[in-house]
C-alpha positions in Angstrom: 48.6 -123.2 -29.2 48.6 -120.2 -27.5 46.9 -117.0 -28.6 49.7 -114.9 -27.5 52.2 -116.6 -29.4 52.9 -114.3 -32.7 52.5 -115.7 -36.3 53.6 -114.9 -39.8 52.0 -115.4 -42.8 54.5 -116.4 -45.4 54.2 -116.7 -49.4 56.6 -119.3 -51.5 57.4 -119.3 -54.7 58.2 -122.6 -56.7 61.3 -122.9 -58.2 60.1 -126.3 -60.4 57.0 -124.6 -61.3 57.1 -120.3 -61.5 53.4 -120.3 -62.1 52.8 -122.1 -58.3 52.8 -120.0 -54.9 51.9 -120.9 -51.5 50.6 -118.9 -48.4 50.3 -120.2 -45.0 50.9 -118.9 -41.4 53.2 -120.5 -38.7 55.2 -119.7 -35.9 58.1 -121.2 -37.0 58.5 -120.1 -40.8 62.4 -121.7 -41.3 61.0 -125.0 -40.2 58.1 -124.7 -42.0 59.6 -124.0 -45.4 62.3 -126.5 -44.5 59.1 -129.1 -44.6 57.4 -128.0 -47.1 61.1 -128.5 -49.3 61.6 -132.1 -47.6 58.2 -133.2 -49.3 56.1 -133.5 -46.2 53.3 -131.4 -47.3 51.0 -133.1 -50.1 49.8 -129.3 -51.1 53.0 -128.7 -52.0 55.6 -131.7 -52.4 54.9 -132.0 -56.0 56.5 -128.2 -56.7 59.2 -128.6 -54.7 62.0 -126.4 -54.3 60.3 -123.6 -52.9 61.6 -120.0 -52.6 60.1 -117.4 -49.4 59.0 -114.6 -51.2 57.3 -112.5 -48.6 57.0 -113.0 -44.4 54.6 -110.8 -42.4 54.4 -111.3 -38.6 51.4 -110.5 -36.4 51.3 -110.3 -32.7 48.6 -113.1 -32.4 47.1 -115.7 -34.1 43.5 -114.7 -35.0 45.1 -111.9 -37.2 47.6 -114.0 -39.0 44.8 -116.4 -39.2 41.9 -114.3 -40.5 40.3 -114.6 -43.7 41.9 -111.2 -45.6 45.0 -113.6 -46.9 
């Protein structure tokens, strides 16, 4: 992956379970959520459907990557 390429960190809500959330980065967040609704994450295929709640973008990776999320 290229540094360059810009990131977002995203949070997701479960619908199935309100107490659950998820945060993660990628570049490609609609894909991404699509995924993790299709079941083809184990972290979170058991609390599927999942809701975006929040999307932050970064310019790079190391800062969408860093430990502060």
């Amino acid at each position: 992956m290229s540094p360059d390429l810009k990131r977002f960190v995203y949070v997701l809500h479960s619908l199935a379970n309100p107490d659950r959330q998820f945060v993660e980065s990628a570049a490609n967040v609609p894909m991404r959520i699509a995924a993790h609704n299709a079941g083809h994450s184990p972290l979170t295929a058991t609390h599927r459907p999942w809701k975006l709640v929040a999307v932050v973008q970064f310019g790079t990776t190391p800062w969408a990557a860093g430990p502060w999320w």
